[in-house]
C-alpha positions as a Python dict, from the first residue, in 0.01 Angstrom:
ca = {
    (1, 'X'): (0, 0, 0),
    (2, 'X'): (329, 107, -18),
    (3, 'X'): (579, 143, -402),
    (4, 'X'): (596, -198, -548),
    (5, 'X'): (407, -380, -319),
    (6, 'X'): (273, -621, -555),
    (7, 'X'): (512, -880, -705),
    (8, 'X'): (447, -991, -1045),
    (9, 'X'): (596, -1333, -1132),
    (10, 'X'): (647, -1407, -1523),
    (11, 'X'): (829, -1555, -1792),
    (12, 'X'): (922, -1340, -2079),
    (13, 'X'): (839, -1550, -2344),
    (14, 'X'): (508, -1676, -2223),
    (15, 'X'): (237, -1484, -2372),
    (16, 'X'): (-28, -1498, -2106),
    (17, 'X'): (307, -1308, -1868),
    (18, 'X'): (299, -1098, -2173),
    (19, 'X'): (-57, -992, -2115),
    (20, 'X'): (8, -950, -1755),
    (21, 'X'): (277, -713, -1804),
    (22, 'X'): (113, -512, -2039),
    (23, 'X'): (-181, -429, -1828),
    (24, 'X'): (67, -360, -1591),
    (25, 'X'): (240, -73, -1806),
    (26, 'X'): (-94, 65, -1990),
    (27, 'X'): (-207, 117, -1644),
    (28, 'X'): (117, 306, -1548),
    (29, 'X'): (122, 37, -1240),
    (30, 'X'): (494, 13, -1266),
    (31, 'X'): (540, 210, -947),
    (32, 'X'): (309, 2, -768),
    (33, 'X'): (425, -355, -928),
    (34, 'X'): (772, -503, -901),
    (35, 'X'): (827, -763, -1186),
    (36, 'X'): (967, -1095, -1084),
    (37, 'X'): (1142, -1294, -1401),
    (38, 'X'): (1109, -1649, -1320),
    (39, 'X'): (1418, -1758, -1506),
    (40, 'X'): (1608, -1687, -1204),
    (41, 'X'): (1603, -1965, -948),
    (42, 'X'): (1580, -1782, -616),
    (43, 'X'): (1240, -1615, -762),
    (44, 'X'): (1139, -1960, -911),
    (45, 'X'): (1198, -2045, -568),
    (46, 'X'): (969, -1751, -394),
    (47, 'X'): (693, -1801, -631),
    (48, 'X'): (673, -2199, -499),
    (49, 'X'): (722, -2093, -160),
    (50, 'X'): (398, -1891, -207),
    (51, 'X'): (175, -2174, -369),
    (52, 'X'): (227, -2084, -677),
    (53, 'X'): (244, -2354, -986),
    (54, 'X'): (182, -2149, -1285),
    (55, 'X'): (284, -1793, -1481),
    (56, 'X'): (185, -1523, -1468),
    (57, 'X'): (93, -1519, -1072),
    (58, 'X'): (41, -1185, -876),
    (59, 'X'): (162, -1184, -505),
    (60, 'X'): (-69, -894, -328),
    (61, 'X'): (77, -945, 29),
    (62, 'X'): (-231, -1167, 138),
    (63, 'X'): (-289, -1414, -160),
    (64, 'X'): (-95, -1534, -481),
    (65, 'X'): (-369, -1465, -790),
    (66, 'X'): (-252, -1724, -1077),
    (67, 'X'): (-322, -1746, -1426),
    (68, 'X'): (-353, -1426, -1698),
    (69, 'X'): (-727, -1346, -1585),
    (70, 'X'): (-672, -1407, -1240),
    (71, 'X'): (-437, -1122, -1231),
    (72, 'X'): (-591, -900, -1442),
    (73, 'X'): (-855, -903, -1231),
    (74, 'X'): (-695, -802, -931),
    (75, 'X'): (-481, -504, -1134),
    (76, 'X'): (-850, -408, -1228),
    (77, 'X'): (-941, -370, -888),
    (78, 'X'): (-605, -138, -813),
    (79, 'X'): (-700, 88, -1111),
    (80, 'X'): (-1084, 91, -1107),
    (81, 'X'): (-1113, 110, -706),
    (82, 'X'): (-751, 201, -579),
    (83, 'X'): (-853, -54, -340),
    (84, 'X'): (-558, -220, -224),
    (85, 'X'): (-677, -533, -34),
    (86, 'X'): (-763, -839, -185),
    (87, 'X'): (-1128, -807, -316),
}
């Protein structure tokens, strides 16, 4: 997996984004995750082109994760496993 390979789509004030982006940092991921503010409409627009319907949603090249847990999850795998495919 290659720098910032993993989008991140959130909102800033949504607190379950909040929780996704601070796993993100306490995991020193930030080289690995690109954040993706959904107040701007062309990455409203990628995150719909993906599937997705909710925040915070994690794009890992193969499948959009949704939802706070969801993502954490799949961060977990990155920092507990380095695995980078999809579990």
């Amino acid at each position: 997996m290659s720098s910032a390979s993993l989008e991140l789509f959130h909102r800033i004030a949504d607190p379950p984004s909040a929780v996704a982006r601070r796993f993100v940092v306490d995991h020193a991921l930030e080289d690995r995750v690109r954040f993706r503010n959904l107040t701007y409409p062309e990455v409203e627009a990628d995150l719909h082109r993906l599937g997705g319907q909710t925040s915070p949603a994690l794009w890992d090249g193969r499948r959009l994760h949704q939802g706070a847990e969801a993502v954490v999850a799949r961060l977990q795998a990155v920092v507990n496993l380095g695995r980078d495919e999809v579990p």
